[in-house]
ZAVEXFI-67480 format. One line per field, with one value per residue (C-alpha): residue number from 1; residue in one letter; chain; z, y negated, x negated. Coordinates in steps of 0.02 Angstrom, whole numbers, plus 32768, in hexadecimal, padded with zeros to 4 digits. Each point is the difference from the previous one (the first is absolute). Layout:
N
k: c(NUM,...)
r: c(A,...)
c: c(A,...)
Z: c(Z,...)
Y: c(Y,...)
X: c(X,...)
END
This chain:
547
k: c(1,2,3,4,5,6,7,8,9,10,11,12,13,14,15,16,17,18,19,20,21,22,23,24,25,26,27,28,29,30,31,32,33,34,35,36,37,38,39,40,41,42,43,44,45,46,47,48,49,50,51,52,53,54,55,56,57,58,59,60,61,62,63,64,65,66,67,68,69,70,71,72,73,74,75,76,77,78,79,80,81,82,83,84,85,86,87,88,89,90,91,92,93,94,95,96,97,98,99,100,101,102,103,104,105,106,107,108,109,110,111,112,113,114,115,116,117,118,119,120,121,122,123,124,125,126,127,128,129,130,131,132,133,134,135,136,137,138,139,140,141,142,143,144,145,146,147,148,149,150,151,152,153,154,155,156,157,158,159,160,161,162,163,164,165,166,167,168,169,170,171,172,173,174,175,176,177,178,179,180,181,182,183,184,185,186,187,188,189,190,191,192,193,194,195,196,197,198,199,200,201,202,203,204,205,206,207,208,209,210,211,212,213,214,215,216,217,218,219,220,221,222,223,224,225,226,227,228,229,230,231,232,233,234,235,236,237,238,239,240,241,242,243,244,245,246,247,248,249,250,251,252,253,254,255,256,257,258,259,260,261,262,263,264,265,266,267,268,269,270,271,272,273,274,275,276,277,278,279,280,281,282,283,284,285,286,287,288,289,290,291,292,293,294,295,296,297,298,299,300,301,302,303,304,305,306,307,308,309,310,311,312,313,314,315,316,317,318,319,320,321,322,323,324,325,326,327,328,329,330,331,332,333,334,335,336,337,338,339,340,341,342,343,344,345,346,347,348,349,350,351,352,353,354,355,356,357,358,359,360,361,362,363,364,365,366,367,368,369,370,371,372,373,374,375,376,377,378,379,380,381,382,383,384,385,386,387,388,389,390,391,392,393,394,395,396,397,398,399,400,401,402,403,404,405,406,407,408,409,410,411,412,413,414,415,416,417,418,419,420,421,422,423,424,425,426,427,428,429,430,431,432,433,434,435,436,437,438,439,440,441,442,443,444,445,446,447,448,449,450,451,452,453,454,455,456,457,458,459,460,461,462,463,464,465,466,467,468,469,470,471,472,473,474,475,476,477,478,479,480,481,482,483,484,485,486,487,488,489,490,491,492,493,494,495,496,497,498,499,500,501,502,503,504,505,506,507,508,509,510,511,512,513,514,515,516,517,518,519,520,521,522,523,524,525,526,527,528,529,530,531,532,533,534,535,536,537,538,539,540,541,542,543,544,545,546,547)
r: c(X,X,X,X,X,X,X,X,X,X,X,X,X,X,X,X,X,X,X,X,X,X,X,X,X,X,X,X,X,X,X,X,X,X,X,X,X,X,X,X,X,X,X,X,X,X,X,X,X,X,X,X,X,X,X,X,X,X,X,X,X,X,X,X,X,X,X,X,X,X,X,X,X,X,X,X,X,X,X,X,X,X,X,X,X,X,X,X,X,X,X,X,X,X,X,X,X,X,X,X,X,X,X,X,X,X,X,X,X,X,X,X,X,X,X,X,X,X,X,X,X,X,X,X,X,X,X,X,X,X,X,X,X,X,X,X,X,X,X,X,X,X,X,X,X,X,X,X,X,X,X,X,X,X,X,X,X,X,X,X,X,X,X,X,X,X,X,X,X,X,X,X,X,X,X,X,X,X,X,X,X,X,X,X,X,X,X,X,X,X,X,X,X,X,X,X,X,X,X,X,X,X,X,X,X,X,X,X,X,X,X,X,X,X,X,X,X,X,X,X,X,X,X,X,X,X,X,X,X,X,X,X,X,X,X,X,X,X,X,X,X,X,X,X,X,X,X,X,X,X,X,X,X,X,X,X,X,X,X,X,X,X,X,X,X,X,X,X,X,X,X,X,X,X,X,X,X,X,X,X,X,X,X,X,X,X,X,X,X,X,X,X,X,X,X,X,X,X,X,X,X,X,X,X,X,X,X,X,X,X,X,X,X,X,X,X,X,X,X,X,X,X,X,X,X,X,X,X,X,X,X,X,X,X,X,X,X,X,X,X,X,X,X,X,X,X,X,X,X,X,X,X,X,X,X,X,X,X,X,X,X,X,X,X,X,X,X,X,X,X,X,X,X,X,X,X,X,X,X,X,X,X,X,X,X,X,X,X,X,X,X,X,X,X,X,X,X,X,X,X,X,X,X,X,X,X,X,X,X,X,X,X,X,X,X,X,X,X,X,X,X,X,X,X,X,X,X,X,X,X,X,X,X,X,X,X,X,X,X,X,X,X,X,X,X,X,X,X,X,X,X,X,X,X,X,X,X,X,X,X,X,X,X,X,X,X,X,X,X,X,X,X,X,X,X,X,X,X,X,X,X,X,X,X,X,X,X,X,X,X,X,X,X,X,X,X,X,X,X,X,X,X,X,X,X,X,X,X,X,X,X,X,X,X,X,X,X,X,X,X,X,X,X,X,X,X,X,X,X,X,X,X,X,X,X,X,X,X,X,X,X,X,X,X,X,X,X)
c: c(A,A,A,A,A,A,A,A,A,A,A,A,A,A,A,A,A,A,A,A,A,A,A,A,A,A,A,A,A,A,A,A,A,A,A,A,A,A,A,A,A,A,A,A,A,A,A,A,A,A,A,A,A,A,A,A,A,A,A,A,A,A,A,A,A,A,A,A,A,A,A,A,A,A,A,A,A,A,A,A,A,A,A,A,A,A,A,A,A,A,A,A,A,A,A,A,A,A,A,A,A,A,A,A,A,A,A,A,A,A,A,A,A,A,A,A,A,A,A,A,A,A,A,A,A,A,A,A,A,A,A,A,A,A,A,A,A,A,A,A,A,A,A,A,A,A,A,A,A,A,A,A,A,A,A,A,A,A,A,A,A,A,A,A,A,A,A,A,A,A,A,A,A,A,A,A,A,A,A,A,A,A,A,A,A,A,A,A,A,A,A,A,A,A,A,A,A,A,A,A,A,A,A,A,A,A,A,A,A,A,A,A,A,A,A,A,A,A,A,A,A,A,A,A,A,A,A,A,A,A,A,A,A,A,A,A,A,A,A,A,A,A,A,A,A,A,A,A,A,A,A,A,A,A,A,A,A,A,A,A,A,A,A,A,A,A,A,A,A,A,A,A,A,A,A,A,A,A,A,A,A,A,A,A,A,A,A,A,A,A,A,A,A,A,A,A,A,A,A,A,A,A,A,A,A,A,A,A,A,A,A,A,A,A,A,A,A,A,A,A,A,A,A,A,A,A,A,A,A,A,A,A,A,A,A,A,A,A,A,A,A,A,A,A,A,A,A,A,A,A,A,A,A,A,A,A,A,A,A,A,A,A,A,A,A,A,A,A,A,A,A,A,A,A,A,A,A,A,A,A,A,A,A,A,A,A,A,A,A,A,A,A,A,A,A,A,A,A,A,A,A,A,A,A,A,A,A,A,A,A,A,A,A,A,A,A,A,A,A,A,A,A,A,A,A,A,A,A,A,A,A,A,A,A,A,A,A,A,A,A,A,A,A,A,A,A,A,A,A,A,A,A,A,A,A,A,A,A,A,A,A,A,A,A,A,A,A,A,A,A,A,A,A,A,A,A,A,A,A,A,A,A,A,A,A,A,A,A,A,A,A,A,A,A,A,A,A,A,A,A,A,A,A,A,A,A,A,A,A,A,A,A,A,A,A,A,A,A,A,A,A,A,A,A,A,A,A,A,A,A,A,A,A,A,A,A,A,A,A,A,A,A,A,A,A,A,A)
Z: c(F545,7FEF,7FB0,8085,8076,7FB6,7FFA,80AC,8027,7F80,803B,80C8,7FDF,7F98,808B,8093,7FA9,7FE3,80B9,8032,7F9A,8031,80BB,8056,803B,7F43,7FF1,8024,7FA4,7FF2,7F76,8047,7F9B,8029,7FF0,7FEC,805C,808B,8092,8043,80A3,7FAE,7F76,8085,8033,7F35,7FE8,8094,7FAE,7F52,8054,8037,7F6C,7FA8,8076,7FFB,7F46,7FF7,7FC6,8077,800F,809C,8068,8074,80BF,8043,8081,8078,7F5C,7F7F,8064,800D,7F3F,7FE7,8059,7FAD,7F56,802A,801D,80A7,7FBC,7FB6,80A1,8050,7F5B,7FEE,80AE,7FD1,7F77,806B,80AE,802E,7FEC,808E,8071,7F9B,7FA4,80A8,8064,8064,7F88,803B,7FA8,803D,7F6D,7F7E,7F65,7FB8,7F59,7FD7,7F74,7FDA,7F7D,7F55,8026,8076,7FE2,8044,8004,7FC5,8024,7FE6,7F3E,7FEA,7F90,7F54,7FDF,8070,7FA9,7F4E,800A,8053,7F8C,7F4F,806B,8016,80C1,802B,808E,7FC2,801C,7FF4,804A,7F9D,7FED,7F80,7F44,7FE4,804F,7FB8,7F4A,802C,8029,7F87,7F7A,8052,7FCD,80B3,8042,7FD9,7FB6,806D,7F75,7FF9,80AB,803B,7F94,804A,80C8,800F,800B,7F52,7FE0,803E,809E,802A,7FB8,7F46,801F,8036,7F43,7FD8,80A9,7FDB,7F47,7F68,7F40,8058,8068,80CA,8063,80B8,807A,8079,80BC,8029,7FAF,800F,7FB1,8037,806A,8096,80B2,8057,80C6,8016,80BB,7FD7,7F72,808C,8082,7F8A,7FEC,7F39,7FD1,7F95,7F66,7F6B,7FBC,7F5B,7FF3,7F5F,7FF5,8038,8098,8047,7FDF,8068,8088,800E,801E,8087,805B,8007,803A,8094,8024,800A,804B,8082,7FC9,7FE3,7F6C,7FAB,803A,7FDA,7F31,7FA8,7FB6,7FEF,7F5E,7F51,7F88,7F4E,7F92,8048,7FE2,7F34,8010,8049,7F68,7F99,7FC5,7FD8,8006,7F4A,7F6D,7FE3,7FB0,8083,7F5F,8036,80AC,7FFA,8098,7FA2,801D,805C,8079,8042,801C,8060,806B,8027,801B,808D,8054,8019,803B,8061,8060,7FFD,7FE5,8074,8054,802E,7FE1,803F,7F95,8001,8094,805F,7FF9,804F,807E,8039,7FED,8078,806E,808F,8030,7F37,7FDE,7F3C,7FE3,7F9E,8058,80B5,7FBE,7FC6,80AA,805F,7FA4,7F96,7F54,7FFE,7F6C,7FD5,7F3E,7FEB,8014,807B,8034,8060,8093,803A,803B,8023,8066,809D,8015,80A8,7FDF,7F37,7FFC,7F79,7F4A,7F67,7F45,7F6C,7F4D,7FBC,7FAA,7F3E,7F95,7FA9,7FF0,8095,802E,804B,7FDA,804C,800F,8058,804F,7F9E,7FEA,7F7C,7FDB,7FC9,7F58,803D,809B,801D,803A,7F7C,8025,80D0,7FE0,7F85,80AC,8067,7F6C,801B,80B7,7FF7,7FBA,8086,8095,8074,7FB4,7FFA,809F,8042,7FAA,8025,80BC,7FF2,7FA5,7F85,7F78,7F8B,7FFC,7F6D,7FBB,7FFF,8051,8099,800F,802B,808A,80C1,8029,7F80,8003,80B3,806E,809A,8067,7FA3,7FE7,7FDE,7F45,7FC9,7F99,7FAC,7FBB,7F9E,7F8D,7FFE,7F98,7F9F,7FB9,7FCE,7FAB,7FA3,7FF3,8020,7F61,7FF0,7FB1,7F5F,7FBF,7F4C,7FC6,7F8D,80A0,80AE,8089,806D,7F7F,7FF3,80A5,8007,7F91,8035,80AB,7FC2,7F8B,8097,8083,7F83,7FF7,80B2,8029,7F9B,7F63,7F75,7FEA,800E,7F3D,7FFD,805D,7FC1,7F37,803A,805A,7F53,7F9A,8078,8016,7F3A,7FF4,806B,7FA0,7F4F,806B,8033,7F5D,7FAA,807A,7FEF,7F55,8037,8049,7F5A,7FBD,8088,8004,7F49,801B,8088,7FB8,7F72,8079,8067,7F3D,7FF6,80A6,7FFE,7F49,8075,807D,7F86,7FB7,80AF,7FF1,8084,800D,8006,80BD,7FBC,7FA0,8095,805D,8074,80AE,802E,7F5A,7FFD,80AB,7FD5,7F69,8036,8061,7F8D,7FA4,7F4A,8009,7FC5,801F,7F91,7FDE,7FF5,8062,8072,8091)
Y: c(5495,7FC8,7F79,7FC9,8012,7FA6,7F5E,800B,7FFE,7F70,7FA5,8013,7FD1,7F69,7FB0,8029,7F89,7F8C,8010,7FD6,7F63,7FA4,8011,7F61,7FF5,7FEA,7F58,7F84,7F80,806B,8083,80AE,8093,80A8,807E,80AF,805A,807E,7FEE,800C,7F76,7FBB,7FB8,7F84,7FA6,7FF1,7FA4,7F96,7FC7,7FE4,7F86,7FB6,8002,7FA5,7F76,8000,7FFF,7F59,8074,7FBB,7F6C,7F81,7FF0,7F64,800E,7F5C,8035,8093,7FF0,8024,8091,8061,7FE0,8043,8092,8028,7FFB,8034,80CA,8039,807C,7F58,7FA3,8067,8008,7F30,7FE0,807B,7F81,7F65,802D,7F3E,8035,8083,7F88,7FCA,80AB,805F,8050,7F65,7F6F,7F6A,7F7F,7F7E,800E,7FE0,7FCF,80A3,802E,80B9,8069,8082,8089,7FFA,80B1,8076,80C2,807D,80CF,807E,8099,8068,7FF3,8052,806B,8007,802D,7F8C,7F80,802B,7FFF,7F48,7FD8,802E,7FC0,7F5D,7FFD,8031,7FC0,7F6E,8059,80B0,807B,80A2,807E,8001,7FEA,808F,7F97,7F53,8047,8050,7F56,7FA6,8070,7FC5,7F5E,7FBE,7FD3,7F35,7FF0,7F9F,8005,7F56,7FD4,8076,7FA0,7F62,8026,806E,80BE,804B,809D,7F8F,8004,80AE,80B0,8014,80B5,7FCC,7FB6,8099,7FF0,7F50,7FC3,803E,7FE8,7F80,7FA4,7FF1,8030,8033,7FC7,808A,7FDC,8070,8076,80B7,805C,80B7,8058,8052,7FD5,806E,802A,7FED,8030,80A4,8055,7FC8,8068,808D,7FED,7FAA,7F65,7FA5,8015,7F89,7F6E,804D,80B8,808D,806D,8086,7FA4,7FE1,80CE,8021,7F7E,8028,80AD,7FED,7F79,806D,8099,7FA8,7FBA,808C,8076,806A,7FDC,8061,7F7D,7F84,7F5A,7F91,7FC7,7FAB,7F9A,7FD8,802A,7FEB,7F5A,8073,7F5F,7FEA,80C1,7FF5,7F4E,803E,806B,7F6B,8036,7F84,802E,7F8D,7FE9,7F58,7FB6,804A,805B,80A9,8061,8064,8060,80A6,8015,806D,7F69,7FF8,80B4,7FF8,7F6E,8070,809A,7FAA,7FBA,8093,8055,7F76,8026,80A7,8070,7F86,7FA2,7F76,7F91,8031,8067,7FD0,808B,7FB9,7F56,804B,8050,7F69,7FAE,8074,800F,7F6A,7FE3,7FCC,7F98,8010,7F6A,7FF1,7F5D,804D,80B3,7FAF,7F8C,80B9,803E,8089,7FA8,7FC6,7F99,7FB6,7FB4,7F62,7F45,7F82,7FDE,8093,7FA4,7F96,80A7,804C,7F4C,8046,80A1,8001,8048,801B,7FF7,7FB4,800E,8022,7FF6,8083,7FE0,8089,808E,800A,8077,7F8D,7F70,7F8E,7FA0,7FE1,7FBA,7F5E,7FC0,7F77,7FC6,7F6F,7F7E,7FCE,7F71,8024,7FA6,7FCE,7FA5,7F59,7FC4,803A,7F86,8027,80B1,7FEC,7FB3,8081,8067,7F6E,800C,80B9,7FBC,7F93,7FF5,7FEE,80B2,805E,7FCF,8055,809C,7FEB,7FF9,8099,806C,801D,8046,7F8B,7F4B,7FC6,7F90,8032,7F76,8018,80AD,7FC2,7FAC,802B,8019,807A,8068,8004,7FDC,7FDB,8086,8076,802E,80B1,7FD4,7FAA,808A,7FF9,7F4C,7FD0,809E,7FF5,7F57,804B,8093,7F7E,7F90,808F,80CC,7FC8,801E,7FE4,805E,802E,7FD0,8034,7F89,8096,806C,7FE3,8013,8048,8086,8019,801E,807B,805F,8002,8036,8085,806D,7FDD,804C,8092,8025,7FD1,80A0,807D,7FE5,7FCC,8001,7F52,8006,801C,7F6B,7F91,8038,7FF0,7F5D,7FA9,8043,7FCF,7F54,7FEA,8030,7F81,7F86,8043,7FE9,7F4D,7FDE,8040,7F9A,7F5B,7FD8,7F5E,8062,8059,7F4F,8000,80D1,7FF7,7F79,8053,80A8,7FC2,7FB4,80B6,802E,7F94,801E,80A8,7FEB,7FA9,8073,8085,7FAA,7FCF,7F4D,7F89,7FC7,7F4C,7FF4,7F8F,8091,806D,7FEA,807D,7FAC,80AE,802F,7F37,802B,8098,7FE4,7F71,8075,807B,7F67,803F,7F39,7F51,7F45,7FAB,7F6B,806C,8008,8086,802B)
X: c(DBD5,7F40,8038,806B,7F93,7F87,8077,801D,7F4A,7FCC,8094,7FE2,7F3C,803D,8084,7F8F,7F88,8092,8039,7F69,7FDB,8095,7FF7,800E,7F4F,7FD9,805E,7F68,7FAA,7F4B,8020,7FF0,7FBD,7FD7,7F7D,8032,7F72,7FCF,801B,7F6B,7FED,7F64,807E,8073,7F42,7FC2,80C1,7FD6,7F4D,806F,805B,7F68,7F90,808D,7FFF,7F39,7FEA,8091,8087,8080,8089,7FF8,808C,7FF1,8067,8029,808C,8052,8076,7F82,7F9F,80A6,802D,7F4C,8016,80A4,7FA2,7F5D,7FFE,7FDE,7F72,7F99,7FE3,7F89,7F9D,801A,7FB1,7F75,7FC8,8027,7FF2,8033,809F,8018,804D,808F,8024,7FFF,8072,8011,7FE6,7F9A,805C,7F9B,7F7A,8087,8003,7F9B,7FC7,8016,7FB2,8085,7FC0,8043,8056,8027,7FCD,806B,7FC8,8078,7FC0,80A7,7FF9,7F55,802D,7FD6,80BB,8041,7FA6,8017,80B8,8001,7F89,8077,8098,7F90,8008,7F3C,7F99,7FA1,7F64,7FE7,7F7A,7FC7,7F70,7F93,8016,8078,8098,7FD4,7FF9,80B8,803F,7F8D,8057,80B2,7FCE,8039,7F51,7FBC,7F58,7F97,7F5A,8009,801F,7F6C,7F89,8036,8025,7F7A,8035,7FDC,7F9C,7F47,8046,8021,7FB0,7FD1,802D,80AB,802D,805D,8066,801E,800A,8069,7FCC,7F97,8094,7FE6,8099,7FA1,7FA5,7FC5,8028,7F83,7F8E,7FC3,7F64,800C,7F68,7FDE,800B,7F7D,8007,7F4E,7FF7,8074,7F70,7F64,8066,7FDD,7F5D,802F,7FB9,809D,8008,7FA9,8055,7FF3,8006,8034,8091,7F7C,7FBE,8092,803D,7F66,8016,80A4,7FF7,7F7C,8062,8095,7FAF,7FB3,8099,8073,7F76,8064,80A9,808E,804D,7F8E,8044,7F7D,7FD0,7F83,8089,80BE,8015,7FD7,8020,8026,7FCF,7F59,7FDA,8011,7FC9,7F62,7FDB,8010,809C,80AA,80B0,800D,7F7F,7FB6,809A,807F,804E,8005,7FE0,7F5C,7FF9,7FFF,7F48,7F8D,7FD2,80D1,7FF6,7F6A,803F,8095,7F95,7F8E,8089,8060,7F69,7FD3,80BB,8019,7F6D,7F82,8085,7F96,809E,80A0,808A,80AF,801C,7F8F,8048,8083,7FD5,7F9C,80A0,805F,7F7B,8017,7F3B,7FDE,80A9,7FEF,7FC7,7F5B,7FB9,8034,7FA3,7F6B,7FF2,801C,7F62,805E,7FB6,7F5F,803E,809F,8020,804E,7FAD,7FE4,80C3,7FD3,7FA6,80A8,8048,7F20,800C,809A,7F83,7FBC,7F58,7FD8,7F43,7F98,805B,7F9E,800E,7FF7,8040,8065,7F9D,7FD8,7FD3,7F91,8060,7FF3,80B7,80A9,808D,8058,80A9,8058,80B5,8025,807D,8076,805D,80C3,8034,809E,7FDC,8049,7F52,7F63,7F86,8017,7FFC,7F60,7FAE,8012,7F7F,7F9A,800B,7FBA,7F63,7FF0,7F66,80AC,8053,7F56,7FB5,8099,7FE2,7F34,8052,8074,7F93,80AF,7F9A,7F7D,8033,8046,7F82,7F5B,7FAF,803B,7FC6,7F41,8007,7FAB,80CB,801A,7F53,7FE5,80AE,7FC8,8070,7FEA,7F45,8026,8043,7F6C,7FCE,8090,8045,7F62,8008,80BA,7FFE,7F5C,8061,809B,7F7C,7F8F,805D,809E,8083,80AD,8084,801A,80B4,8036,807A,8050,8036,8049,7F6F,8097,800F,7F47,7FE9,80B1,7F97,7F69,801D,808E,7F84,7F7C,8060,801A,7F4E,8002,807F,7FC6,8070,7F88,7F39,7FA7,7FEC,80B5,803D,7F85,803B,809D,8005,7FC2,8078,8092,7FB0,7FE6,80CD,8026,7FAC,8046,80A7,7FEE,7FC3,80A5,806A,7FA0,7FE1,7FAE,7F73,7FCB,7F9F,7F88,7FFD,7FBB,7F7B,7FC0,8000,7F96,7F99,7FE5,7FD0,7F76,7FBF,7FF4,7F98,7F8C,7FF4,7FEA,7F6C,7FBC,7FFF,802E,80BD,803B,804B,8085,8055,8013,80A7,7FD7,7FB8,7FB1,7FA2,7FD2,7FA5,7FB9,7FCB,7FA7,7FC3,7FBA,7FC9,807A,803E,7FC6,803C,8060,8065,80B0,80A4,7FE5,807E)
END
């Protein structure tokens, strides 16, 4: 019965995309492709400036309109969605492609974009798209978070690698992060670009810790400082009430506490999980304190009853802009929905806590381009068109996260917006963080990271509940991790080659470890232990691969 069930599905995704493709609005002489996305309203304006920046940069054809004859031709070719975005770039012709045509300034020249981009925002997700993709009817270009899903449909083989064309249009990993490599490149082939760009911190409310008599809290701060801040902020602010309701913070990022420690879910060579150490357990330990014997962040239960209770609404940016966290986790996407608030005072900064380790992690929504479109090289422009001044001004504008490209993230428009003085504290260290602490993910090509996580959070939420010690679920998070890798091993042959080199690379590094001597960075794998063992300063240069 699954298994019928499961045709019905792949085959319903797979003709709705077919449905779709051949309705008659399709059948014009621009090629149309589509960008499976959100569908967020900021998305409709960044198609719009596509269209434009492909007209701008001389990707476009020229369509000349001597008569009444040849405007309506034009029109019937021409989509509907491109003429607003064609007068944009040549504003002469208004007249004739209005409403009411002035016909009188005929013959014309028009720039028509090489393309038109559509958004498809009901095939988001990563289901959806993998089954078009292996039935070879994906959107041209496809949105996803993070490294986890690109490696899935890297691994599909379905994705195009644009290496080449990032080195010569402009978008390769020199124009975005260095901490984003892991998020973006495989066995050293590009297949992202991000859209936009998030390292993690802290959004402070400023005006809500001086109405208790609190100054806010440092930028950088220990696991112990923030303990002790936190539990004075939260007895001040639930002084004389029945139920707390108000929290230092909204809750906890689990990879940041180990992280903080300096510990890695991998070793150096991504060979084996190591998280059966004293460091996981006290990562674990602190947070759970942190929730339920402190509870200066919220538990589960009280989630919920901020969810049922109508004056909070549930939602963390609405409960932070109430004043019942003096904190909320996240990154600078926050401020589009910080931006509708009435009156949200001044906003501060604080990097997450450490326990000796100062960082964060960082992530991105990125975009793909399908193998099987009927257009590559268009497709491959619309990565180049993220890189763009056009694309990231609009982001600058928006405040959707970090800008893509770097550059674009140190300007007067992106430090100091002028409407909105109250989050100048914040957008300067928000690119700092991206550009110094910030580290991506760490992605073992042996072992699903959808599997890694399952397991992770399944022996955490044991400890969590009361059904195993921290040393307990830390042991035994390893040892189901290290199975799963044994598994995939057993199942893919082809794997086992580059298992072996890099186990007897592990071999070698842990002889120099042993012996304290410093470690070539080009033989760790690892993007964490790279960083913090740069850190610690155990590494040298060298001429090697590395990631």
């Amino acid at each position: 019965m699954k298994y019928l069930f499961g045709s019905i599905f792949a085959a319903l995704v797979v003709a709705s995309f077919v449905i779709r493709a051949t309705f008659p609005d399709t059948a014009t002489r621009v090629p149309v492709l589509y960008w499976v996305t959100d569908p967020a309203p900021a998305r409709v304006e960044q198609v719009n400036r596509f269209h434009q920046w492909l007209i701008e940069t001389g990707r476009y054809t020229e369509d000349v309109i001597a008569d009444e004859a040849g405007l309506a031709r034009f029109r019937r070719e021409v989509p509907e969605a491109l003429i607003d975005d064609i007068i944009v770039t040549q504003p002469a012709l208004a007249g004739v492609l209005g409403d009411e045509p002035d016909l009188s300034v005929l013959p014309v020249t028009v720039r028509v974009p090489a393309c038109e981009m559509r958004l498809d925002t009901a095939n988001r997700d990563d289901t959806k798209q993998k089954v078009q993709a292996v039935s070879g009817v994906a959107a041209d270009v496809m949105d996803v978070f993070n490294g986890s899903s690109m490696r899935m449909f890297a691994a599909m083989g379905v994705l195009r690698d644009v290496t080449e064309d990032a080195e010569r249009l402009g978008f390769g990993l020199s124009e975005t992060y260095a901490a984003l490599r892991p998020e973006v490149i495989v066995d050293g082939r590009q297949y992202m670009y991000p859209c936009n760009v998030s390292s993690s911190y802290y959004t402070v409310n400023n005006d809500l810790f001086r109405s208790l008599g609190m100054e806010p809290p440092p930028r950088r701060w220990t696991f112990d400082e923030f303990e002790r801040i936190g539990i004075a902020f939260c007895e001040r602010a639930n002084e004389g009430k029945r139920r707390r309701d108000t929290f230092f913070l909204n809750k906890i990022d689990w990879t940041r506490m180990h992280r903080g420690l300096g510990v890695s879910r991998f070793n150096e060579t991504m060979t084996a999980c190591v998280l059966d150490c004293a460091g996981y357990a006290e990562g674990m330990e602190r947070g759970k304190r942190w929730m339920y014997e402190i509870n200066i962040i919220p538990t589960p239960d009280d989630v919920d009853a901020f969810a049922s209770a109508r004056t909070y609404g549930g939602a963390d940016p609405a409960m932070f802009g109430a004043g019942h966290f003096g904190m909320i986790e996240g990154g600078r996407y926050w401020l589009m929905q910080f931006r509708e608030f009435d009156e949200l005072g001044e906003l501060g900064f604080a990097e997450p806590p450490h326990g000796g380790f100062p960082n964060t992690t960082i992530g991105t929504r990125g975009a793909l381009v399908y193998k099987g479109t009927r257009y590559p090289e268009l497709a491959t422009l619309f990565l180049a068109y993220l890189a763009s001044e056009k694309y990231n001004n609009l982001i600058v504008e928006d405040s959707d996260a970090l800008p893509p490209n770097p550059v674009y993230a140190q300007s007067e428009a992106y430090l100091r917006p002028a409407d909105h003085p109250n989050e100048w504290l914040i957008h300067g260290p928000a690119f700092e963080i991206a550009q110094t602490i910030a580290i991506g993910d760490e992605y073992s090509p042996f072992v699903l990271p959808t599997v890694v996580e399952a397991e992770i959070n399944y022996h955490r939420d044991r400890f969590i509940t009361g059904q195993s010690t921290a040393a307990e679920a830390a042991r035994n998070t390893a040892s189901a991790i290290n199975q799963e890798i044994a598994k995939r091993l057993g199942r893919e042959p082809r794997l086992v080659p580059e298992y072996e080199e890099r186990v007897e690379r592990q071999a070698r590094i842990d002889a120099l470890k042993a012996s304290g001597e410093p470690i070539p960075a080009s033989w760790i794998d690892n993007p964490f232990l790279k960083a913090y063992y740069r850190h610690l300063g155990m590494t040298r240069d060298d001429d090697g691969g590395g990631l």
